[in-house]
PDB file with SEQRES, HELIX, SHEET and CRYST1 records, atoms N, CA, C and O in Angstrom:
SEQRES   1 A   71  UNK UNK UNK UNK UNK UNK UNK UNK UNK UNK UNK UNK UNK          
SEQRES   2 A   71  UNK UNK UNK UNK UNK UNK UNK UNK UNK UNK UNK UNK UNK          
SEQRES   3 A   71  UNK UNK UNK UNK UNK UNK UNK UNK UNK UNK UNK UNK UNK          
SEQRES   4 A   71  UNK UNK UNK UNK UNK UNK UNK UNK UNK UNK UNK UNK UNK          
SEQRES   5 A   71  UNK UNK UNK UNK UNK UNK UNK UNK UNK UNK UNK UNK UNK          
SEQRES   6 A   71  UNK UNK UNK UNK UNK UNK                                      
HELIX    1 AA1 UNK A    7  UNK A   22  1                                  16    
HELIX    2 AA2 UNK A   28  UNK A   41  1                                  14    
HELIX    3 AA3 UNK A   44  UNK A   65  1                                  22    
HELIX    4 AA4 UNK A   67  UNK A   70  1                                   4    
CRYST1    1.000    1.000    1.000  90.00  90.00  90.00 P 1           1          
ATOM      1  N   UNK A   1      14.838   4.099   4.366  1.00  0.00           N  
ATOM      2  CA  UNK A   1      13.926   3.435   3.466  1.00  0.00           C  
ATOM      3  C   UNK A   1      13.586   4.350   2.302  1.00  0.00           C  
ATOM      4  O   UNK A   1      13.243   5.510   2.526  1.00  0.00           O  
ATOM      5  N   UNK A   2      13.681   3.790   0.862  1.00  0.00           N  
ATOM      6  CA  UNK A   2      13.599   4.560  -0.042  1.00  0.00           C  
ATOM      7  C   UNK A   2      11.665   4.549  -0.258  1.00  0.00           C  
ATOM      8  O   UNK A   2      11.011   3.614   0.203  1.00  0.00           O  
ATOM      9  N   UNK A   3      11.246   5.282  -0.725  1.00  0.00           N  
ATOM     10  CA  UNK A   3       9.702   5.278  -1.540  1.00  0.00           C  
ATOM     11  C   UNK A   3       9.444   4.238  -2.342  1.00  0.00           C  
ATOM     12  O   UNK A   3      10.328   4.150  -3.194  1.00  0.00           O  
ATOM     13  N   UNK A   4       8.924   3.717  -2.408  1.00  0.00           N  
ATOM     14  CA  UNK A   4       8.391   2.163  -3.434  1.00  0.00           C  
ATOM     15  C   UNK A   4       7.816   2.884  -4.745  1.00  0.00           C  
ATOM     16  O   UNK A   4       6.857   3.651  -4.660  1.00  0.00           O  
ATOM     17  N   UNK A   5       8.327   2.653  -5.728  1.00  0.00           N  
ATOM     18  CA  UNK A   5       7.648   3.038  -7.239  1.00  0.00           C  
ATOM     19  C   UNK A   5       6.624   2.713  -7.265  1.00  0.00           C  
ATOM     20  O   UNK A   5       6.108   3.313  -8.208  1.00  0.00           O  
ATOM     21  N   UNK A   6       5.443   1.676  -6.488  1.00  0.00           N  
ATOM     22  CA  UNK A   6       4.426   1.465  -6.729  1.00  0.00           C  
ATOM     23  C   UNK A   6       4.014   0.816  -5.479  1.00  0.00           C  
ATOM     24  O   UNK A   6       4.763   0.482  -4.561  1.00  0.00           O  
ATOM     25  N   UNK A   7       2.397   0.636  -5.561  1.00  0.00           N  
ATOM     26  CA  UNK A   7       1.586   0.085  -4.764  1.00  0.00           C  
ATOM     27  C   UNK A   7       2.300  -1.512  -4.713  1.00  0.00           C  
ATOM     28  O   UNK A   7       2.615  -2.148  -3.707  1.00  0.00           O  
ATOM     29  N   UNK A   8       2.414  -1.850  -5.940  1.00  0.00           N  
ATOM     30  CA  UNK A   8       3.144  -3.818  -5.739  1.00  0.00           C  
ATOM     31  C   UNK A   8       4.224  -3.874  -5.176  1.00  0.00           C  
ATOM     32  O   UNK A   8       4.520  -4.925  -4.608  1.00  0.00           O  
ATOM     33  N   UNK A   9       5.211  -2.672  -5.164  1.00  0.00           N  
ATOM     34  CA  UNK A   9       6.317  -2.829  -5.027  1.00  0.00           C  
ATOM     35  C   UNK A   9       6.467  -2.550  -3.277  1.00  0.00           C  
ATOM     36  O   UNK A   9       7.099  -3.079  -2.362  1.00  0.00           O  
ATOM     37  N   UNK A  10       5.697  -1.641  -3.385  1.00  0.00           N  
ATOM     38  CA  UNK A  10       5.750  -1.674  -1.521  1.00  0.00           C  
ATOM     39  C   UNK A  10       4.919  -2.956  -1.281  1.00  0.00           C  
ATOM     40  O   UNK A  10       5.191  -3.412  -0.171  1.00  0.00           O  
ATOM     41  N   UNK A  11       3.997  -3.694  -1.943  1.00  0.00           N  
ATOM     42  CA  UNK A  11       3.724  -4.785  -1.164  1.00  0.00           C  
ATOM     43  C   UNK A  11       4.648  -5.819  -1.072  1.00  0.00           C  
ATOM     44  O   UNK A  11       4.874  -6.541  -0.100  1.00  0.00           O  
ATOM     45  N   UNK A  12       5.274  -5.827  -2.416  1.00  0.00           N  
ATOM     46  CA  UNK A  12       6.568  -6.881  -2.572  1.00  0.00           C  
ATOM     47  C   UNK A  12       7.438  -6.750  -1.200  1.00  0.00           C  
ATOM     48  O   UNK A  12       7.236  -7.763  -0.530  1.00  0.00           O  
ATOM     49  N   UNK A  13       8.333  -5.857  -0.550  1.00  0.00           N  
ATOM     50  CA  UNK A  13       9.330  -5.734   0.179  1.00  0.00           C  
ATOM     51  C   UNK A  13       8.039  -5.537   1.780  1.00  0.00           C  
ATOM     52  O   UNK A  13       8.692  -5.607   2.821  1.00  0.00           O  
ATOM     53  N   UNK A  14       6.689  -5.353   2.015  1.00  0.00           N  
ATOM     54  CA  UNK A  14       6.240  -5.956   3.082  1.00  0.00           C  
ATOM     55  C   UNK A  14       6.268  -7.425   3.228  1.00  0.00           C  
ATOM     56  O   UNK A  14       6.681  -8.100   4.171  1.00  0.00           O  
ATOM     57  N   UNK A  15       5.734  -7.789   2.080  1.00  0.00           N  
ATOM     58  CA  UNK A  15       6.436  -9.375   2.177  1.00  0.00           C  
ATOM     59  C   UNK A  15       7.939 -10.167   2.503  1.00  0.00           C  
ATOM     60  O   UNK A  15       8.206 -11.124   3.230  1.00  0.00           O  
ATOM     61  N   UNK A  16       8.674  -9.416   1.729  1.00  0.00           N  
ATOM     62  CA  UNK A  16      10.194  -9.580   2.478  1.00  0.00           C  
ATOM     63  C   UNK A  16      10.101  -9.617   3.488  1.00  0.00           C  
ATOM     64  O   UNK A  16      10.216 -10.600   4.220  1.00  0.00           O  
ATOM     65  N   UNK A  17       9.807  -8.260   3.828  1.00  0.00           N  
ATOM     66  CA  UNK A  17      10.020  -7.940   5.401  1.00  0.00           C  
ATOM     67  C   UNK A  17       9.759  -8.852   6.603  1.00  0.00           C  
ATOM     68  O   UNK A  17      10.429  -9.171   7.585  1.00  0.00           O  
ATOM     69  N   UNK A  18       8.422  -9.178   6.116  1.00  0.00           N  
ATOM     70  CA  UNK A  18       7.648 -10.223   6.880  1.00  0.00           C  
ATOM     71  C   UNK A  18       8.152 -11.430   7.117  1.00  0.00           C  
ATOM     72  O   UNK A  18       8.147 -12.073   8.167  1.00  0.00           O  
ATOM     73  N   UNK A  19       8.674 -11.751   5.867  1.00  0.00           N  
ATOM     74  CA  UNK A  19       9.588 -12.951   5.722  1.00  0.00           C  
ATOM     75  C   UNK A  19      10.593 -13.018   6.392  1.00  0.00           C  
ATOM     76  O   UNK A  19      10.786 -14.068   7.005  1.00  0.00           O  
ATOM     77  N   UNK A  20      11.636 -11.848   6.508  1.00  0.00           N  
ATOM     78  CA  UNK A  20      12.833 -11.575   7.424  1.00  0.00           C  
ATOM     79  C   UNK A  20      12.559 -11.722   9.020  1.00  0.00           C  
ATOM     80  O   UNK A  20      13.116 -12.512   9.783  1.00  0.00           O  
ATOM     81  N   UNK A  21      11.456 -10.663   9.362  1.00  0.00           N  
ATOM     82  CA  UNK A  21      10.899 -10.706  10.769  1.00  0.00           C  
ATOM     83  C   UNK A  21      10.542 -12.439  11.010  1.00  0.00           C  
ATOM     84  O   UNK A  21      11.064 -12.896  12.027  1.00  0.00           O  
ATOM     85  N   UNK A  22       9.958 -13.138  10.422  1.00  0.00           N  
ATOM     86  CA  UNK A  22      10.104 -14.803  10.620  1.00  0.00           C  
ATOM     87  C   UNK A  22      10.841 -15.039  10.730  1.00  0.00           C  
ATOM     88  O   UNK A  22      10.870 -15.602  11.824  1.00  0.00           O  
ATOM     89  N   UNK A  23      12.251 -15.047  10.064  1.00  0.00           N  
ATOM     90  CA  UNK A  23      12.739 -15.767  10.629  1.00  0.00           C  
ATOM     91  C   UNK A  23      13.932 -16.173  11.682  1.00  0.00           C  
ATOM     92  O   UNK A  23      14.473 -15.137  12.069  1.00  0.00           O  
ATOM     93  N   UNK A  24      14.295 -16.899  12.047  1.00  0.00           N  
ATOM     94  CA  UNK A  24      14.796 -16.798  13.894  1.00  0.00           C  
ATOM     95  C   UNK A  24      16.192 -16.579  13.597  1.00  0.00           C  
ATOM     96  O   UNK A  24      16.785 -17.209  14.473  1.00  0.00           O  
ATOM     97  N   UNK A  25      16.863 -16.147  12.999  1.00  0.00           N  
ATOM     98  CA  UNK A  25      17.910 -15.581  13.013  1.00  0.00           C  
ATOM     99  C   UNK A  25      18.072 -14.025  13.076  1.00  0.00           C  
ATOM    100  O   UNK A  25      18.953 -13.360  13.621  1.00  0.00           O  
ATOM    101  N   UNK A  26      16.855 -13.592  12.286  1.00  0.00           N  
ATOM    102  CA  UNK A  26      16.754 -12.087  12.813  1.00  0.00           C  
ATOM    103  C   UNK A  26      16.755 -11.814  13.740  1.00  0.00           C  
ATOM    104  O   UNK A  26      15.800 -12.173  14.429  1.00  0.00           O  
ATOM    105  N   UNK A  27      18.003 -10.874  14.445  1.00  0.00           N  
ATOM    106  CA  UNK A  27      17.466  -9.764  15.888  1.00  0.00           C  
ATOM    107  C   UNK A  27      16.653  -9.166  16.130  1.00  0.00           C  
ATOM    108  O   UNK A  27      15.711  -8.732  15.467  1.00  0.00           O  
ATOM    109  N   UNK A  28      16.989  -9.065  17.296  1.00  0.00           N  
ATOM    110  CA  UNK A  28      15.392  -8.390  17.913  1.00  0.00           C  
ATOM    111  C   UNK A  28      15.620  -6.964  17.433  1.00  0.00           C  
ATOM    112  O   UNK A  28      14.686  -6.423  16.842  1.00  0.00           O  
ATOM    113  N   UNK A  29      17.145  -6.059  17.681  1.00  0.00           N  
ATOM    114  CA  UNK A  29      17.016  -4.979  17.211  1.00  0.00           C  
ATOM    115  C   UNK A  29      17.058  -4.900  15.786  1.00  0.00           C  
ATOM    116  O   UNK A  29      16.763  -3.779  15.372  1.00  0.00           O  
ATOM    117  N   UNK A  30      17.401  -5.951  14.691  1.00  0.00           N  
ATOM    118  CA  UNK A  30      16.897  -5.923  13.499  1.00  0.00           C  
ATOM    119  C   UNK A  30      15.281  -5.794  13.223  1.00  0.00           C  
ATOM    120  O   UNK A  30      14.864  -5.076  12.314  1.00  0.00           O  
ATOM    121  N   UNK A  31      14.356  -6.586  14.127  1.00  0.00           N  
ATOM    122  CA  UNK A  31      13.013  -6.818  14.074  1.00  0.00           C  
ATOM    123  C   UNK A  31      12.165  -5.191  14.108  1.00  0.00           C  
ATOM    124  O   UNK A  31      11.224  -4.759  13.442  1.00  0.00           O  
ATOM    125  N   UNK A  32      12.954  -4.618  15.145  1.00  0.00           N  
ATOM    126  CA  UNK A  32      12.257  -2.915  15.562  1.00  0.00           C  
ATOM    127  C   UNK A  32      12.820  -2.478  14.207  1.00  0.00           C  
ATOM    128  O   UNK A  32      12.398  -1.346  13.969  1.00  0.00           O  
ATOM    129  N   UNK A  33      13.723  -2.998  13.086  1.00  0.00           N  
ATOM    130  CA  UNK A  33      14.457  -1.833  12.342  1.00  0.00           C  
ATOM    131  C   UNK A  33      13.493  -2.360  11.464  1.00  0.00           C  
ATOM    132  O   UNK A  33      12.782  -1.431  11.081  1.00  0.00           O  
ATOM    133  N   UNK A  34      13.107  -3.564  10.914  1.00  0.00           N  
ATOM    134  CA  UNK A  34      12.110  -4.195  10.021  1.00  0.00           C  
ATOM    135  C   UNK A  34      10.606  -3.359  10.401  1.00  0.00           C  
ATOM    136  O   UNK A  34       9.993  -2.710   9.554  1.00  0.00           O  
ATOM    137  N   UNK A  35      10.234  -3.489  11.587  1.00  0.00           N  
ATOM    138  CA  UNK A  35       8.817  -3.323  11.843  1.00  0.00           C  
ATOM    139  C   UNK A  35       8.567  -1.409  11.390  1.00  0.00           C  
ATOM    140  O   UNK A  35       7.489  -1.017  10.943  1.00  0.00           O  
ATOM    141  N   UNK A  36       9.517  -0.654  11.572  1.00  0.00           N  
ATOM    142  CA  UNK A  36       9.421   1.128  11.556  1.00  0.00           C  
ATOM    143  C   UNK A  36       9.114   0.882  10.060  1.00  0.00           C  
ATOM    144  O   UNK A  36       8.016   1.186   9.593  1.00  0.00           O  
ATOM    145  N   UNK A  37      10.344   0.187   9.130  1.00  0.00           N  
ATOM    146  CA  UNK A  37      10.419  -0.352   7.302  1.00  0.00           C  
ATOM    147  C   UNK A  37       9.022  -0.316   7.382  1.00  0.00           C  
ATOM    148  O   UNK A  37       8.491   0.763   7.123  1.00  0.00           O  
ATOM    149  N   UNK A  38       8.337  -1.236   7.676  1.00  0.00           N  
ATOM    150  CA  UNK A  38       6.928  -2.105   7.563  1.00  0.00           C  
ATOM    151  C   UNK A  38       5.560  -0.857   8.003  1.00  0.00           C  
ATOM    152  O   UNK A  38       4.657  -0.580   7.213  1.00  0.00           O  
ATOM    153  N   UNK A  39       5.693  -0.228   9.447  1.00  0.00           N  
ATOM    154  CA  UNK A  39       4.865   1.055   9.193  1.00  0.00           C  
ATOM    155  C   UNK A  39       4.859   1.870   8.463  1.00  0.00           C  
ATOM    156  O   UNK A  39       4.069   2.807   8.575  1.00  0.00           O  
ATOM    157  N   UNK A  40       5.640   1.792   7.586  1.00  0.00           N  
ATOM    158  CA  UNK A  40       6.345   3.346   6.996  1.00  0.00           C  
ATOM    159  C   UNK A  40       5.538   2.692   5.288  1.00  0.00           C  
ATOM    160  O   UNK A  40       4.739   3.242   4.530  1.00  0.00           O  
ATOM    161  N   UNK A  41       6.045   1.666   5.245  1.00  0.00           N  
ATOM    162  CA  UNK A  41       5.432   0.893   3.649  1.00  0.00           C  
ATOM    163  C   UNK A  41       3.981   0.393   3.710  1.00  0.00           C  
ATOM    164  O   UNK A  41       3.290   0.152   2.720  1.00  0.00           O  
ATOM    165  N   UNK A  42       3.471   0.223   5.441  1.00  0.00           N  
ATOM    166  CA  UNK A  42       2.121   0.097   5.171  1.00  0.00           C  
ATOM    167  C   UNK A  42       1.107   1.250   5.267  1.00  0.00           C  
ATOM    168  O   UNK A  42      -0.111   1.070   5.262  1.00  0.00           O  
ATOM    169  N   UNK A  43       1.506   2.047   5.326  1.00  0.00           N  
ATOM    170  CA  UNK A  43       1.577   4.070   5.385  1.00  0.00           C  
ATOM    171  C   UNK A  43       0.752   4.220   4.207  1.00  0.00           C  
ATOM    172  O   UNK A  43      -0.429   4.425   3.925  1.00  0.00           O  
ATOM    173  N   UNK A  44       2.222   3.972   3.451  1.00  0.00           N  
ATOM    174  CA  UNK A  44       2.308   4.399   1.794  1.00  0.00           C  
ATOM    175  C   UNK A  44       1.465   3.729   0.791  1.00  0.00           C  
ATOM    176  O   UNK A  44       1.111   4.080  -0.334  1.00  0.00           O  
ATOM    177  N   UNK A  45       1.200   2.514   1.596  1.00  0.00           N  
ATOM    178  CA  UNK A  45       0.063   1.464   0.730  1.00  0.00           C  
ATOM    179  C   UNK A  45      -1.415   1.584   0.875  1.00  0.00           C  
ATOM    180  O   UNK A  45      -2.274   1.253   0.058  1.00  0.00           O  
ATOM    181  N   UNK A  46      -1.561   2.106   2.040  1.00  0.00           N  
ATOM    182  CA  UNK A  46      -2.850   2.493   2.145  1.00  0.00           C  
ATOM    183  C   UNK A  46      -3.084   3.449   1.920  1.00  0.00           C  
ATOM    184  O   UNK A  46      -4.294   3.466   1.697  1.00  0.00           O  
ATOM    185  N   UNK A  47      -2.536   4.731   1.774  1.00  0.00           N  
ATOM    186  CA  UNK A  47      -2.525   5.750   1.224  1.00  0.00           C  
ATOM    187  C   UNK A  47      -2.673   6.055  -0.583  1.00  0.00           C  
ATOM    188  O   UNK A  47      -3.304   6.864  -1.264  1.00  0.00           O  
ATOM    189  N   UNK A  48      -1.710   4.916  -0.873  1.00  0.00           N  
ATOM    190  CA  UNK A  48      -1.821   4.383  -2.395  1.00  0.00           C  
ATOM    191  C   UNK A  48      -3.374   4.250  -2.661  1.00  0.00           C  
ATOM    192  O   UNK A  48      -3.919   4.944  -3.519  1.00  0.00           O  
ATOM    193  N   UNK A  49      -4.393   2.903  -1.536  1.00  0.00           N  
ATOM    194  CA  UNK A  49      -5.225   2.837  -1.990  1.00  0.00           C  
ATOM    195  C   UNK A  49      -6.533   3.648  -1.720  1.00  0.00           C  
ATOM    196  O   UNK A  49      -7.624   3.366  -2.214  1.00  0.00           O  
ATOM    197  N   UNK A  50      -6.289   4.681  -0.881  1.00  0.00           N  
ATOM    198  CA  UNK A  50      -6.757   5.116  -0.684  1.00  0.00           C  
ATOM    199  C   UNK A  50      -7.201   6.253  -1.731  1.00  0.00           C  
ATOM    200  O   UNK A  50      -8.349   6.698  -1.701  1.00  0.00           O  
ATOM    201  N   UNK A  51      -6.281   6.687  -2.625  1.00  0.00           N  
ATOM    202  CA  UNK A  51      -6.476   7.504  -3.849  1.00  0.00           C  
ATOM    203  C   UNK A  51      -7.168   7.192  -4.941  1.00  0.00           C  
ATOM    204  O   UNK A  51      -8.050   7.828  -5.518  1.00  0.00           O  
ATOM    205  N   UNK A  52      -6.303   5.320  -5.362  1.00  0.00           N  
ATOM    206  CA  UNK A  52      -7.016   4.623  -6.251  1.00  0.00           C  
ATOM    207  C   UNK A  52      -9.077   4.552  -5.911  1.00  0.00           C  
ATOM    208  O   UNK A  52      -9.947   4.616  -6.779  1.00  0.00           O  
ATOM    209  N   UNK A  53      -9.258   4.423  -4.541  1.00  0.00           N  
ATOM    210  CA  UNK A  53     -10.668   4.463  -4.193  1.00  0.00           C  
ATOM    211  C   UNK A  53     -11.416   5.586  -4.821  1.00  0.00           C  
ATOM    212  O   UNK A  53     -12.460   5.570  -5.471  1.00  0.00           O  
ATOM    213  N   UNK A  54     -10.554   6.664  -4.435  1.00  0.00           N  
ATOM    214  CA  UNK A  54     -11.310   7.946  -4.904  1.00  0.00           C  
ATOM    215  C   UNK A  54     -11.155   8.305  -6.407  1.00  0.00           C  
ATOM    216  O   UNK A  54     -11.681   9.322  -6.859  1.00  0.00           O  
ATOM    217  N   UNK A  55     -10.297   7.305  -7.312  1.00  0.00           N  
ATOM    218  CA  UNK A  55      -9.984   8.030  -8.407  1.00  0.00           C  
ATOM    219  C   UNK A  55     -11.506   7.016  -8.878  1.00  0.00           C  
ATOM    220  O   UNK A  55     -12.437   7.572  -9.459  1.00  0.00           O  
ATOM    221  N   UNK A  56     -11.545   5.824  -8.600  1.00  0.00           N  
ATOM    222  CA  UNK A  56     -12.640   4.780  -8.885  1.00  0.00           C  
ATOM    223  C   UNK A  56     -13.854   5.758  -8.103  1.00  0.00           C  
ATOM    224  O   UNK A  56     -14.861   5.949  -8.784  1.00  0.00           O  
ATOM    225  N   UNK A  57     -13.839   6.031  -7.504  1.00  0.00           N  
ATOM    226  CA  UNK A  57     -15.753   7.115  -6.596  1.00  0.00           C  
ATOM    227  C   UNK A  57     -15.611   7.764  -8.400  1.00  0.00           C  
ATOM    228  O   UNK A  57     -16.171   7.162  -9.317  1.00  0.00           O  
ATOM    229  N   UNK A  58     -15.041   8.644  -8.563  1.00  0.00           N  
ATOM    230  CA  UNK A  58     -14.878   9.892  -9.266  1.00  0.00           C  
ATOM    231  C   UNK A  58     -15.180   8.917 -10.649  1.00  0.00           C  
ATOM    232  O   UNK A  58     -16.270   9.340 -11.034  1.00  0.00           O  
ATOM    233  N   UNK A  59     -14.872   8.119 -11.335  1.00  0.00           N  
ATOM    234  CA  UNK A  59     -15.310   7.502 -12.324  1.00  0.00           C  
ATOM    235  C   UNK A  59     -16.443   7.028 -11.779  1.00  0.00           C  
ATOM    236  O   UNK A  59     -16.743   8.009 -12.459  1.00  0.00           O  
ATOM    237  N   UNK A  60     -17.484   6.505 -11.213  1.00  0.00           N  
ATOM    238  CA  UNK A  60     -18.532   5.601 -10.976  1.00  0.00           C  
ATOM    239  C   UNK A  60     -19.233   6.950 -11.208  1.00  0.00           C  
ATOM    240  O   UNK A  60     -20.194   6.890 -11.975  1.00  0.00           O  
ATOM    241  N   UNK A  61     -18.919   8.229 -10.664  1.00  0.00           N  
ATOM    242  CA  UNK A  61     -19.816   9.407 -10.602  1.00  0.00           C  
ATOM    243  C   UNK A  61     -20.155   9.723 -11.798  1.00  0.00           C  
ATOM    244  O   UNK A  61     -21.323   9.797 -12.180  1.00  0.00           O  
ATOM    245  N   UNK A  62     -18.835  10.004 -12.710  1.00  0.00           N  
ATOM    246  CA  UNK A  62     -18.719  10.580 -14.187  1.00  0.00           C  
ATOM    247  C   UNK A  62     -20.204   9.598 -15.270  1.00  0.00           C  
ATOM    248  O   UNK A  62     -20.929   9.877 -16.225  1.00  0.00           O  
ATOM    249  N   UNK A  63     -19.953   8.259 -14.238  1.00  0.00           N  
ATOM    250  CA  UNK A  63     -21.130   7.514 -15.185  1.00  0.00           C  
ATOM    251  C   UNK A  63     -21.847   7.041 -15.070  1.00  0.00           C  
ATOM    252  O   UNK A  63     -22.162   6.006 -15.656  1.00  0.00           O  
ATOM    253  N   UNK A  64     -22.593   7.792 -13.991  1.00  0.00           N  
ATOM    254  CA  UNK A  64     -23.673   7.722 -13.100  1.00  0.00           C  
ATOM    255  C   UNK A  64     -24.222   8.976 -13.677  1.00  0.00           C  
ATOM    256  O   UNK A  64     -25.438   9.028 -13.858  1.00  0.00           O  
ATOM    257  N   UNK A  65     -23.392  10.110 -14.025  1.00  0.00           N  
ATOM    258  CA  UNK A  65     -23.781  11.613 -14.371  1.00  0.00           C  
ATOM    259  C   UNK A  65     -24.938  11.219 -15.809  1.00  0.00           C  
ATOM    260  O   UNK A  65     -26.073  11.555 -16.149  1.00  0.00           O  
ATOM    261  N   UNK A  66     -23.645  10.157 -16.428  1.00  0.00           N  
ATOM    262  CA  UNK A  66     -23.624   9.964 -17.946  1.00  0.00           C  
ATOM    263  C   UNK A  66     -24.803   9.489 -18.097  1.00  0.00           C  
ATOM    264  O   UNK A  66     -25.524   9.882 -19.014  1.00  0.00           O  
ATOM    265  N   UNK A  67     -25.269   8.373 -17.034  1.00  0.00           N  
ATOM    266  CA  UNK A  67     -26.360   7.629 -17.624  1.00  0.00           C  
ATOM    267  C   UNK A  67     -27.418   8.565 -17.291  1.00  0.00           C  
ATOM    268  O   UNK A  67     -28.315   8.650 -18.130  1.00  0.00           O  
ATOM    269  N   UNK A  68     -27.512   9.283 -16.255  1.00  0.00           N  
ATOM    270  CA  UNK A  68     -28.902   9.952 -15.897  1.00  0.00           C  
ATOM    271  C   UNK A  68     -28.826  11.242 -17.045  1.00  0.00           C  
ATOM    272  O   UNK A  68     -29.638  12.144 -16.832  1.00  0.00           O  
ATOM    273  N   UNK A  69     -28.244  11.349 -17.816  1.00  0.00           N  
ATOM    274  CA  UNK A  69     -28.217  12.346 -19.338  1.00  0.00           C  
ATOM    275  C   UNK A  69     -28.850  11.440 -19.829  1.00  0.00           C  
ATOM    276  O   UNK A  69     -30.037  11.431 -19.502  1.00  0.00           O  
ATOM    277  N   UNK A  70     -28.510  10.618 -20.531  1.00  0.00           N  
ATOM    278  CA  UNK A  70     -29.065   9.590 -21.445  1.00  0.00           C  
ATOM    279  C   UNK A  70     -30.432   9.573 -21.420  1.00  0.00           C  
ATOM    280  O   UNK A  70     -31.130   9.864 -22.391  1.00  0.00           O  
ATOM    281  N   UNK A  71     -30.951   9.156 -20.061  1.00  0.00           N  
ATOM    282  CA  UNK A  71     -32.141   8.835 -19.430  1.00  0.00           C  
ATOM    283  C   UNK A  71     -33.454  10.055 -20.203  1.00  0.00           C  
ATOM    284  O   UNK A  71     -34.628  10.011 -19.835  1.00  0.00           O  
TER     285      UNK A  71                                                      
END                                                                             
C-alpha cells in the first residue's frame, strides 16, 4: 500500500475498499488483504486529523492571546 497524498485521498480508497469488501465476489483471503489496506489508511487518517486538530488548538490560542492584548 502506497501513502495517500492526502487526508481525501485516503478517505477516497477507504471507500473503495469498503465497497470491494461488499461485495460477494470478493474472497475471503482478498477481504484480510482489503481489511490490513483499511487499518493501515484508517491509521493515516486519523493521524492526519489528529494534527489538523492541533494545528486548529494552536490558532484558537494565537487568538485568544490576540484578543486578551487588545482587551
Amino acid at each position: 500500500m502506497r501513502t495517500p497524498k492526502s487526508f481525501e485521498e485516503g478517505m477516497e480508497r477507504l471507500n473503495t475498499i469498503l465497497a470491494q469488501m461488499q461485495s460477494e465476489e470478493t474472497t475471503l483471503a482478498d477481504s484480510v488483504k482489503l481489511y490490513a489496506e483499511a487499518a493501515s489508511l484508517m491509521e493515516y487518517c486519523h493521524a492526519a486529523l489528529e494534527k489538523t486538530s492541533l494545528q486548529i488548538s494552536e490558532i484558537d490560542a494565537k487568538l485568544a492571546g490576540t484578543v486578551q492584548e487588545e482587551s
